[in-house]
N, C-alpha and C positions, 0 to 999 in steps of 0.2 A: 521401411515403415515401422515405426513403433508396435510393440505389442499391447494388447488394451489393458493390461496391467502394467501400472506406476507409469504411463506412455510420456506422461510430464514430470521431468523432475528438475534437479538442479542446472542440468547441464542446455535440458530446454528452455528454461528461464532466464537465464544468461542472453543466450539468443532471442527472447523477447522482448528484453530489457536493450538489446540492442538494438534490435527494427525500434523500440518505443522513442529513443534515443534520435534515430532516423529521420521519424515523422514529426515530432517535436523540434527538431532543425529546419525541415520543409513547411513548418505554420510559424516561424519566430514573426515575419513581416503582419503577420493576421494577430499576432499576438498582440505583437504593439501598435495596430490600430484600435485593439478591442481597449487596451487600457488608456490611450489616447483620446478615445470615442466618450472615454465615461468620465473625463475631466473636464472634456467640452458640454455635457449633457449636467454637470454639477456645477458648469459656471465656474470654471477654474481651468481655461485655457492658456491663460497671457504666460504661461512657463512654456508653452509651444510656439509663442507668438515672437521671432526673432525682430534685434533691433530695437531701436530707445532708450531711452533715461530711462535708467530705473529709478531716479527721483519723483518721475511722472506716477502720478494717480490711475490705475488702469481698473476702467471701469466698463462690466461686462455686462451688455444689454440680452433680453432673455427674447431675441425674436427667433431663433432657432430651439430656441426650449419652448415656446410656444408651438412653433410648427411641430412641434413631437406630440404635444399633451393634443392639442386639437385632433391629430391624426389616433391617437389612441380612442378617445371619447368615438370617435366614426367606429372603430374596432370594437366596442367594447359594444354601442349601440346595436351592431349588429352579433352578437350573442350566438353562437351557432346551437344547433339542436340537432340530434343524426336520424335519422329514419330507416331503418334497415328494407332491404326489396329481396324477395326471392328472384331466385332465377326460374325454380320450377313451382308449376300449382303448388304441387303435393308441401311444399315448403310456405306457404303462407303462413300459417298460422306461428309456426316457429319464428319466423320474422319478426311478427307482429309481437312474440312475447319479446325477443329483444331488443325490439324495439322502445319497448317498456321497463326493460332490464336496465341497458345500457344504461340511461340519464340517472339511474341509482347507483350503479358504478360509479359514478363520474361522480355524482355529488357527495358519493363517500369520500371520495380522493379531494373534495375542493377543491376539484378541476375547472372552478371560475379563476381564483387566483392564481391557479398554474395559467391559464389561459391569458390573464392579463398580464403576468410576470412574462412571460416568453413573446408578447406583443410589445410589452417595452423592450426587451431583448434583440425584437428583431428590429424597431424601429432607428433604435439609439445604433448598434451593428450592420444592421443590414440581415441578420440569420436570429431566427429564433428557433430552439431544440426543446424536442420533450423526447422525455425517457419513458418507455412503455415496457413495463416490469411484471416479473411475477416473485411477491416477495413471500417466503412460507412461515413469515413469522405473524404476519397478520392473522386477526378472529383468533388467537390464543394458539395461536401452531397450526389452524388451518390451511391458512394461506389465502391471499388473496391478490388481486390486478394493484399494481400501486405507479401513478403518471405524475412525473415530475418533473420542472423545469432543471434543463442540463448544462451547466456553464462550459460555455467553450473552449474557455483553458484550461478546462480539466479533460479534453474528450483529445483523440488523435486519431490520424486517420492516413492512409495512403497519400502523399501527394502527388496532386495530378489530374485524381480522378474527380469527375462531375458530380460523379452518383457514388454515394456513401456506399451503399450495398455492393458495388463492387471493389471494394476495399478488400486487400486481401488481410486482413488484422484492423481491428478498433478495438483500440485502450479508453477507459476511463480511469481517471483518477479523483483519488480523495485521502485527504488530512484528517487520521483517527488518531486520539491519544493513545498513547502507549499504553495505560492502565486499564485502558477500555480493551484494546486488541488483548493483552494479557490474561485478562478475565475473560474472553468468547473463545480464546485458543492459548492454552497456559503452555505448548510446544514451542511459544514465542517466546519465552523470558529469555534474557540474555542476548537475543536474537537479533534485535532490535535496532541495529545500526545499521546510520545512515549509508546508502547506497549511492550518493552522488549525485542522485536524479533529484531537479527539483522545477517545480511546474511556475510559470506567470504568477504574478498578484498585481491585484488592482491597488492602487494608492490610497491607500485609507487613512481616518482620519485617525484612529486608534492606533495603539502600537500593538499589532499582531505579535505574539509571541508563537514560534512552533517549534521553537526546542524539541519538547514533550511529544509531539507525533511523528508518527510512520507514513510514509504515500502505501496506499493499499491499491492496488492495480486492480480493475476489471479485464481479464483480456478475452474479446472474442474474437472467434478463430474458424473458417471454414478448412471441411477434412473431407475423403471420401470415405462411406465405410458401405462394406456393401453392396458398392455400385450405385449407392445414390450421396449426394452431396450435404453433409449436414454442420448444423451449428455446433460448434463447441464453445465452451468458457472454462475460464479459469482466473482463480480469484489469486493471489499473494501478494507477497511482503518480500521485496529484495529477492532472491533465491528460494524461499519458501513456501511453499503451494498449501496455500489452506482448502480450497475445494478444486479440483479441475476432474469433468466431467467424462474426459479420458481416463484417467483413474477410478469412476465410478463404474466397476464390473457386474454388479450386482445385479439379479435379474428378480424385478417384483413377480409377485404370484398373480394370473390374471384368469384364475378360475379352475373349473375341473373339467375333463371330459367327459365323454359315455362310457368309459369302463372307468373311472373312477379314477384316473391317474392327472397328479396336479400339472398345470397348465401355467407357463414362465413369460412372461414381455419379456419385449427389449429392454435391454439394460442402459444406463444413462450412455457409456462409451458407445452402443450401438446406434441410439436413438437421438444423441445431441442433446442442445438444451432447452430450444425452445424448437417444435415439431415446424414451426412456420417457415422455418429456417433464414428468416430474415436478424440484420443487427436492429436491436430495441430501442432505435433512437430515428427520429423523424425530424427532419430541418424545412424550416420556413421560412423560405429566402423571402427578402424585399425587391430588390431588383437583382437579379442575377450577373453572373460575372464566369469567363469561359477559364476551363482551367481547373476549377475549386468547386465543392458546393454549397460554399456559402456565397453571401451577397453580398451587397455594400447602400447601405442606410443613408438618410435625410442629414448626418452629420458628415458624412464621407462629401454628400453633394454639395452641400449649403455652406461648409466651416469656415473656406474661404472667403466668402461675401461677406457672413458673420464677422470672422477679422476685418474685413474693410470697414464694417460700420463701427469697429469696436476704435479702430486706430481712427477715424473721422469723430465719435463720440468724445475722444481722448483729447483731442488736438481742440476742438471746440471747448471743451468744458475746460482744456487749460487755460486758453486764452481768454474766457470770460474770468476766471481766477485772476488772473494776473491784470486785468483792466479794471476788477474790482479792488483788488488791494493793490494802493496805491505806492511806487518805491522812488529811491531821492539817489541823483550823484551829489557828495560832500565832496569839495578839495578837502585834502589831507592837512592844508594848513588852512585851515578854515578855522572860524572863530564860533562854531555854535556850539553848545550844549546836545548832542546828540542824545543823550540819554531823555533830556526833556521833550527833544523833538520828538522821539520816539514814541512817547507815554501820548497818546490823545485825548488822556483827561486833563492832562494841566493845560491851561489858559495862556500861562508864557510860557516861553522861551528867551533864555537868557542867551546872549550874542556879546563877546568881547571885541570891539570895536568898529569897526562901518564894516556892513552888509553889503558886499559886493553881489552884482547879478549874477556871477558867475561860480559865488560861493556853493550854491545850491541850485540844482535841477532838478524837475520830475522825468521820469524816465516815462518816455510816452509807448505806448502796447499799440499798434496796429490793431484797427476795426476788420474783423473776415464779412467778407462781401456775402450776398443772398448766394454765392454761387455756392458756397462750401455747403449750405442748409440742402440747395439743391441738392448737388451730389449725393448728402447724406440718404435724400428719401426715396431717390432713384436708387440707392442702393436694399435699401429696406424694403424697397415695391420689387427688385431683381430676386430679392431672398422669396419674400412672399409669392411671388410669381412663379418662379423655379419649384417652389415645396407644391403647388395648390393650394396653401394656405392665405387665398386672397380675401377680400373682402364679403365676395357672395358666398364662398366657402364655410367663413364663419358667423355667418348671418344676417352681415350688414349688404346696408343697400347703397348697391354704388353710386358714390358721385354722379349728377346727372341724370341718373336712370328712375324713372316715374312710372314706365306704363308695367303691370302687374306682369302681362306675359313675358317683357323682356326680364322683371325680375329674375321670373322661374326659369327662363332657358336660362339665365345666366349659374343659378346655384344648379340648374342639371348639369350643367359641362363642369361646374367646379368641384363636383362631388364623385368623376371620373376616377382619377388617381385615388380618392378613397374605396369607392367599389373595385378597382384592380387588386387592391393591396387587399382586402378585406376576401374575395375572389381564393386569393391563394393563399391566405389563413385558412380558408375551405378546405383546399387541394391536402393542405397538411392536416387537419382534422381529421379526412375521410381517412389517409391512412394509419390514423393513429387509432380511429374506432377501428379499423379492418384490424390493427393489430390486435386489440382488444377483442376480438372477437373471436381470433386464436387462442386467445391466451385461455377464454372459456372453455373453447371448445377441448383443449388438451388438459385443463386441472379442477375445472369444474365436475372433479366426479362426483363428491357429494354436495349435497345441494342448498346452497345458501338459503337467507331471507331477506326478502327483499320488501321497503314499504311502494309502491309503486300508485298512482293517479290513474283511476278509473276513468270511465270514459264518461260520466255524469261529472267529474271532480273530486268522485269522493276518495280516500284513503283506502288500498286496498295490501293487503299482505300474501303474498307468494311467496312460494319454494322454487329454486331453479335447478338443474344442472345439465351435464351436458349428454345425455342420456342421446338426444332425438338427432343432436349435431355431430357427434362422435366420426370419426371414421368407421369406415365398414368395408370388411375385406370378403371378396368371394373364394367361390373355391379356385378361381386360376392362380392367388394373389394380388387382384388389381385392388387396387382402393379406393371407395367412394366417397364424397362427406357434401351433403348441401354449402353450396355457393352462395353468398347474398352481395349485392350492390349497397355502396353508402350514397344516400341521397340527403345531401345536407342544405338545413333551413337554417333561415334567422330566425331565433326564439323571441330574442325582445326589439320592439318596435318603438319607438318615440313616440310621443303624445297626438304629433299632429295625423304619422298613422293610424294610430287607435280608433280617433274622431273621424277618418278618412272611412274605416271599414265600417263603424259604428252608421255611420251616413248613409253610409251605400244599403248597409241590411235596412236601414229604416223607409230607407227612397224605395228599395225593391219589395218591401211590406206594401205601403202605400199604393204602391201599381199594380199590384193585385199577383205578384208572382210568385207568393205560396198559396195561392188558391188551389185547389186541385182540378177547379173544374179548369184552369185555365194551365192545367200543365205542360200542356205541350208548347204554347204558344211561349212559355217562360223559358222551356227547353231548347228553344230553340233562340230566343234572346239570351242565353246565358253561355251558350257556346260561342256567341261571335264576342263574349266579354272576357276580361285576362284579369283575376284578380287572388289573391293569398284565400283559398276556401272553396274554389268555385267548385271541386267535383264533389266536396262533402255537400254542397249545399244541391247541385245536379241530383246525388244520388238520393237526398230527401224528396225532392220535388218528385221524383219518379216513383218513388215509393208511394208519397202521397195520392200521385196520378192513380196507379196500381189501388190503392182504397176507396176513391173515389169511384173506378170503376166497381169494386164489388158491391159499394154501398149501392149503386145505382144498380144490381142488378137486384137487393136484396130487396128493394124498393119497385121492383116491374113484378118482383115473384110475390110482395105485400098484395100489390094493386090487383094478381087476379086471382088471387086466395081470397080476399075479400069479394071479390066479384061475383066469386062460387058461391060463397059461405054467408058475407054480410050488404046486401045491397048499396045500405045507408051511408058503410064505412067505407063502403069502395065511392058512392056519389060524393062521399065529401071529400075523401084525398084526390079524386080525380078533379076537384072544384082549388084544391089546395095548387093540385100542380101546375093546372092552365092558368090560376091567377098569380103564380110563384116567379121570381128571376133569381137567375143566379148572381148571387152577391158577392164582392169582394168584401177583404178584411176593413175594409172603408164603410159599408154600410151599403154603397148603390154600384149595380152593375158598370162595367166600366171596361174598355181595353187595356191592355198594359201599354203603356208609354210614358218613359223614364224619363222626368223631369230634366233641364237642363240647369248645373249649378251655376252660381255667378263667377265670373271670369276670374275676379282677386279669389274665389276659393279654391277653384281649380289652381291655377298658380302657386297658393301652399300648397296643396294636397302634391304635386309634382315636384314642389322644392325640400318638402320632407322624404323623399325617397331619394334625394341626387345621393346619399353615401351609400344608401343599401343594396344590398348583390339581386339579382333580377334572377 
C-alpha cells in the first residue's frame, strides 16, 4: 500500500491509463450505437441503410423523430419537484428548509435544461447521465453544488457491471486547450503531448479541429483507509497529476479545545473526496439491458421499421418519378431529330424520311397496386404501435371511436409507456437530489443566500448552512447525521389538469366543505377522495373545525355573561340564535353532496393525466 504522501504519481498513472484503456475497449459496441443513434435522430441514417442505387433519391420520413419529441413533451410535462421527509420528529423542520433550499440549488444550476438535455439523451440512447459535483470555483472561490448533463463517450466504467457504483475505477474525460491547461497549471508547458488515448466523436457537421487540446482525465477510485472504504480522485494529463486527493496530506484546523491546544480534521488522503463515498454520476436508463448499466432507446427499438418505411417511401416516390417523366426507345438508325424531340417547347420535330412504328417507343413504368400503400401504413401503425406513440396518445380520436368513455380509457392505456418512463426519470432524480444533499451537508460550512417562495408566494431571503445536518461524533466515535427520504412530485401540470383541480376546489366550496360547522362531515368525505392537495386542504378543514369550536364556546360564555350582567342583550342573542341556521358558503343550509360532473368532462379530466406519474 501506498504511503499518503505523493501515493499517485507517474508510475500510478500509467496503470490508470491502462484499466482506462481496458474499459474504453469493453464500451467500443455502446460507442457506436450512441454515434449511430444520433444520425438516426438528425435524419441522416440511409449511410447505415445497406443496399441500392445510389442514384436513388433517399428520402427520410421523421416518424421515429416524432415518437421521440412527443415522448419528451410527456417528460418535460411532468417536471419533477423534490420534497425532502425526515426520518426522525426532531428533524422536521430541517427538512422543511431544504426543502426550500434545494429547488434554489437546482435553479441556480438550470437544472430545467440539464433535465431536458439528459431526457433527450436518454430517449435518443437509451441512458441519460447527470453529473453531481462540488465545484470550488463557484460564488468567487466559495464553491458551490454544480449538475450537469455527462456525455457517454466521455465517461468509462468497468465492464460488466449493472451498477456503476460498483465499478471499481470511473474515468471521465474532457477536451481542454492547451493554453487554457497552461495558464491553470503552468507545470504543463512542454508537457503536453499526445498520449495515444483518444475518446468517440459524434459526426458533425463542422470540422472539429483538436490539434490544440489535451484529454484531461477525471479519475475516481475506491481505497481503504482506516478501515473504512473511501472515495478518491484524481485529476491529470498523460502521466501528470494535477490534483489527486492521495497526495492531499494536509490536515485543516477544526477548532480548539478546553486547554487551549489546536484541534486538526481529517486530511483530504484520509477523508476522500466526496464524504458520501459514492461516484458523482447517476444514469437514467430507458429500458434496461442485463450485463451494462445502460439502456437501450426508442431508436434501438423502432430503426428498423423506420428503415422499412424509408425503403417503401423510396421505391414509391421513385416510381411515381419515373411514371411522371415520361422516356422513348430511339433505334440507333433512326431518322428523328432527338435534340428537338427532346426540347418540349418546340411544336415540330423534324424526321428524315418515313416514320417507322418501331422508330420510337414509350417505355411504359408499371402501376404499384393499393398493396405497396397498404404495406406502407401497416408499417407506420407497427412503428407507432411499438413506441406508444398511437393516435390516442397524441391526442387524436381514433377512427371509429365516438363514445367519450371509450376515448378516455383509450389515452389512459396509451399514456402507460409515458408514465413508466417518466416513473424512472423520478428514480434518478431522487438520487441525484440525495446526492445533493451530501454535497451540503459536507461543504456547506459557511452559509450561502438563498431567494426562496414563502408559503403565501411571497419572495423570501435566507442564509443556509450545514450547521444542524453535519455529522456528529460521540464520545465512543460513532457518528450520527439526520437521514431524509426523497419524495418526488410533478411540479407542472397541463392545462386540462389545472381546470381539473381548479373544478374540484370550486365544486367542494359550493357543497359546503369549508364550512367549519360542517367539518367533520367534509373530513370524512375527503379521506375516501385521492387527489394532488388533499392533506393540505384536510389539515385546513381541521383547523377550521378547531375554531369553530372555540368561537362556539366564546359565544355559550357571551350568552351567560349577558344573562348575569344584561337581560335585554342576553333576550335578543338568545332570539338570534333560535331563529339562526347554519349556513353554507352558498347562502342556505345544506348537506354536502358533491355534484356529479358530465361524462365528456370526466373523460378529459382522466385523459389529461394518462402521461403523469400517480
Amino acid at each position: 500500500m501506498n504511503s499518503l504522501k505523493n501515493a499517485v504519481g507517474e508510475n500510478e498513472l500509467k496503470e490508470a491509463n491502462t484499466i482506462l484503456r481496458k474499459y474504453k475497449a469493453g464500451k467500443t459496441a455502446l460507442e457506436q450505437k450512441i454515434i449511430e443513434n444520433e444520425q438516426w435522430w438528425k435524419l441522416r441514417h440511409w449511410r447505415y441503410i445497406k443496399g441500392g442505387n445510389d442514384y436513388d433519391m433517399r428520402p427520410a420520413s421523421a416518424w421515429l423523430f416524432n415518437v421521440i419529441i412527443n415522448k419528451h413533451a410527456d417528460g418535460i410535462e411532468a417536471y419533477p419537484e423534490p420534497n425532502v421527509l425526515p426520518r426522525e420528529e426532531s428533524d422536521r423542520e430541517e427538512a422543511a428548509r431544504l426543502s426550500s433550499i434545494i429547488p434554489a440549488v437546482l435553479e441556480q444550476n438550470d437544472f430545467e435544461e440539464t433535465y431536458s438535455d439528459v431526457l433527450w439523451q436518454k430517449l435518443k440512447t437509451g441512458t441519460g447521465v447527470y453529473g453531481v459535483f462540488w465545484d470550488p470555483s463557484k460564488l468567487n472561490g466559495l464553491g458551490d453544488i454544480s449538475i450537469k448533463k455527462v456525455d457517454m463517450l466521455n465517461l468509462f466504467w468497468e465492464p460488466g457491471v449493472t451498477n456503476l457504483q460498483k465499478s471499481r475505477n470511473v474515468f471521465c474525460t474532457e477536451l481542454i486547450d492547451n493554453e487554457t491547461l497552461e495558464g491553470l497549471y503552468p507545470e504543463l508547458k512542454g508537457r503536453l503531448a499526445s498520449n495515444g488515448f483518444t475518446t468517440a466523436k459524434y459526426i458533425y457537421d463542422d470540422n472539429v479541429d483538436t490539434s490544440g487540446k489535451s484529454l484531461v482525465v477525471d479519475w475516481y477510485y475506491r481505497k481503504t483507509v482506516n478501515g473504512r472504504t473511501v472515495l478518491h480522485y484524481c485529476k491529470y494529463v498523460n502521466t501528470t497529476v494535477l490534483y489527486a486527493t492521495e497526495n492531499d496530506t494536509e490536515r485543516p484546523e477544526a477548532g480548539i479545545d478546553e486547554n487551549g491546544n489546536v484541534l486538526y480534521g481529517e486530511s483530504r488522503a484520509e477523508r476522500g473526496w466526496y464524504d458520501h463515498g459514492k461516484y458523482p454520476f447517476v444514469f437514467d436508463r430507458l429500458f434496461p439491458a442485463e450485463g451494462t448499466p445502460c439502456g437501450f432507446g426508442y431508436i434501438d427499438v423502432c430503426k428498423n421499421t423506420q428503415e422499412q418505411i424509408d425503403r417503401l417511401n423510396q421505391a414509391i416516390v421513385k416510381n411515381a418519378v419515373m411514371a411522371a417523366s415520361p422516356r422513348f426507345f430511339i433505334r440507333g438508325d433512326g431518322s428523328i431529330n432527338e435534340k428537338e424531340f427532346a426540347d418540349w417547347t418546340k411544336p415540330l420535330v423534324h424526321v428524315n424520311g418515313n416514320l417507322g412504328a418501331d422508330s420510337i417507343r414509350a417505355i411504359t413504368v408499371p402501376n404499384l397496386g393499393e398493396i405497396y400503400m397498404s404495406v406502407l401504413n401497416s408499417k407506420i401503425a407497427e412503428l407507432r404501435e411499438t413506441s406508444g406513440n398511437n393516435e390516442a396518445a397524441t391526442g387524436t380520436t381514433p377512427s371509429g371511436v365516438t363514445a367519450a368513455s371509450a376515448i378516455a380509457a383509450l389515452q389512459e392505456a396509451a399514456g402507460k409507456t409515458s408514465r413508466a418512463s417518466t416513473l424512472s426519470a423520478y428514480r434518478a432524480y431522487s438520487r441525484v437530489i440525495g446526492q445533493v444533499i451530501e454535497l451540503i451537508r459536507q461543504f456547506y460550512d459557511l452559509p450561502r443566500q438563498f431567494r426562496i417562495t414563502g408559503p403565501m408566494g411571497e419572495d423570501r431571503f435566507v442564509a443556509y448552512d450545514n450547521t444542524l445536518i453535519r455529522p456528529v461524533y460521540d464520545k465512543s466515535g460513532i457518528v450520527s447525521s439526520p437521514v431524509f427520504d426523497i419524495k418526488v412530485s410533478a411540479q407542472r401540470k397541463n392545462v386540462y389538469s389545472k381546470v381539473q383541480q381548479n373544478e374540484l376546489a370550486l365544486e367542494l366550496y359550493k357543497n359546503g366543505c369549508f364550512n367549519p360547522e360542517l367539518a367533520e362531515q367534509a373530513a370524512m368525505l375527503l379521506d375516501t377522495m385521492d387527489f394532488d392537495g388533499r392533506e393540505r386542504i384536510l389539515r385546513q378543514i381541521r383547523e377550521n373545525a378547531g375554531l369553530s369550536s372555540k368561537m362556539q364556546n366564546y359565544r355559550e360564555l357571551a350568552l351567560v355573561l349577558a344573562r348575569q350582567y344584561d337581560q335585554s342583550t342576553y333576550e335578543r342573542l338568545m332570539k338570534a340564535e333560535q331563529n339562526g341556521t347554519a349556513k353554507v358558503p352558498g347562502g342556505e343550509a345544506k348537506e354536502i353532496s358533491l355534484g356529479e360532473s358530465a361524462v365528456t368532462v370526466k373523460a378529459r379530466e382522466r385523459a389529461s393525466q394518462a402521461a403523469m406519474p400517480r
